[in-house]
N, C-alpha and C positions, 0 to 999 in steps of 0.2 A: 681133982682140983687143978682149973688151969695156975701156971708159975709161967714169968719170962721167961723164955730160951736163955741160957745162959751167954750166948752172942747182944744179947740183948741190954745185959747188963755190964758191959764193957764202956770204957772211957768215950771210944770212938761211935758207940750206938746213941751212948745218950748225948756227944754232944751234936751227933747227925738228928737227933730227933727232934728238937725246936726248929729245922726247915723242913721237914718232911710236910707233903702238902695232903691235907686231909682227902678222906674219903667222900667223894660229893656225893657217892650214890647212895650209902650208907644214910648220911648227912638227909638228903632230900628225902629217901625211904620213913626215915623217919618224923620229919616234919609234918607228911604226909597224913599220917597216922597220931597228927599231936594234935589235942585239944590247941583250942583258941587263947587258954592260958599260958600253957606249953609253950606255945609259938613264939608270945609275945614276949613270955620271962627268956625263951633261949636265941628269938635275934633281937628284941628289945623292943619297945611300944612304940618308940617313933618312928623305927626304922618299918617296921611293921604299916604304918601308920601313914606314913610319905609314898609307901610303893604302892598298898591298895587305893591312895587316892591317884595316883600317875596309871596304872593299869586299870581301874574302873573294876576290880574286884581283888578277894582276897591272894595277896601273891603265896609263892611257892618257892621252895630252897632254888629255885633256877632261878629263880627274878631277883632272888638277892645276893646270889653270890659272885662272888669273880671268879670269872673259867681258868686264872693263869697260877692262882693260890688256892682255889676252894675257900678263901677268908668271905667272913661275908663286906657286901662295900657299905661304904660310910654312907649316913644319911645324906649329906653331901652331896656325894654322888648320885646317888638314888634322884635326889630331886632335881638335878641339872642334867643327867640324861635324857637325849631326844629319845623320843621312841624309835627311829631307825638305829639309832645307840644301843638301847634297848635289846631290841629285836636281833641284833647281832649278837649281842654280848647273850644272851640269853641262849640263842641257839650255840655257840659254842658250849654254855655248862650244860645243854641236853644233852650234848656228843660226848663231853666229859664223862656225865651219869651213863650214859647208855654202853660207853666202854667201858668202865668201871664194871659194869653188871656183865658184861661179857667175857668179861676176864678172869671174875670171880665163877662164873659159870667153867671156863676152862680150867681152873683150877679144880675146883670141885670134879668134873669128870674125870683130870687126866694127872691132879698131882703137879702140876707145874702148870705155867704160860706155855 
C-alpha cells in the first residue's frame, strides 16, 4: 500500500505543495490516451472548443498548457494568441514534456537525477 513519506506530511511540505508546478508529461501522457469525454470534462468544453477551432484540429495537453506553470491557459488566452504565439509557447511545453520524460527515465535507471 503506497502512504505519504512522512516528509511529506509536515507543515512545510504541504504548504510548499499548492506552488509545486504539475507534471506536464504525466499531464499530456495522459490526455493522450483520454476519450474525447475525458478531455473535455478534464480541460473543459470551451477551452476544448477555442483551441481546435484556432489549430484546425483536435488539440493536445501542449496546445493548452502554459510552459511556466504546467496550468492549463484561460480560454482567453487560447483565443487571442497568434499562431507565432502559439507555436512558441507550445514548443516550450514540448521541451517541458520531453524533459520531464527524461528525468523520470533517469530516475528510474539510476535512483536519483
Amino acid at each position: 500500500v503506497l502512504r505519504p513519506l512522512p516528509a511529506m506530511q509536515t507543515p512545510e511540505y504541504e504548504a510548499a505543495a499548492a506552488s509545486l508546478a504539475p507534471d506536464v508529461a504525466h499531464f499530456a501522457d495522459w490526455f493522450a490516451t483520454a476519450t474525447g469525454p475525458q478531455r473535455r470534462k478534464a480541460a473543459g468544453a470551451k477551452r476544448i472548443d477555442v483551441a481546435g477551432r484556432a489549430l484546425g484540429r483536435e488539440p493536445t495537453w501542449a496546445d493548452l498548457a502554459d510552459p511556466d506553470t504546467g496550468q492549463l491557459l484561460s480560454v482567453d488566452r487560447l483565443r487571442d494568441e497568434s499562431v507565432d504565439d502559439r507555436a512558441v509557447r507550445r514548443a516550450k511545453v514540448q521541451a517541458a514534456i520531453s524533459m520531464n520524460r527524461a528525468l523520470v527515465r533517469r530516475v528510474a535507471m539510476f535512483g536519483s537525477v
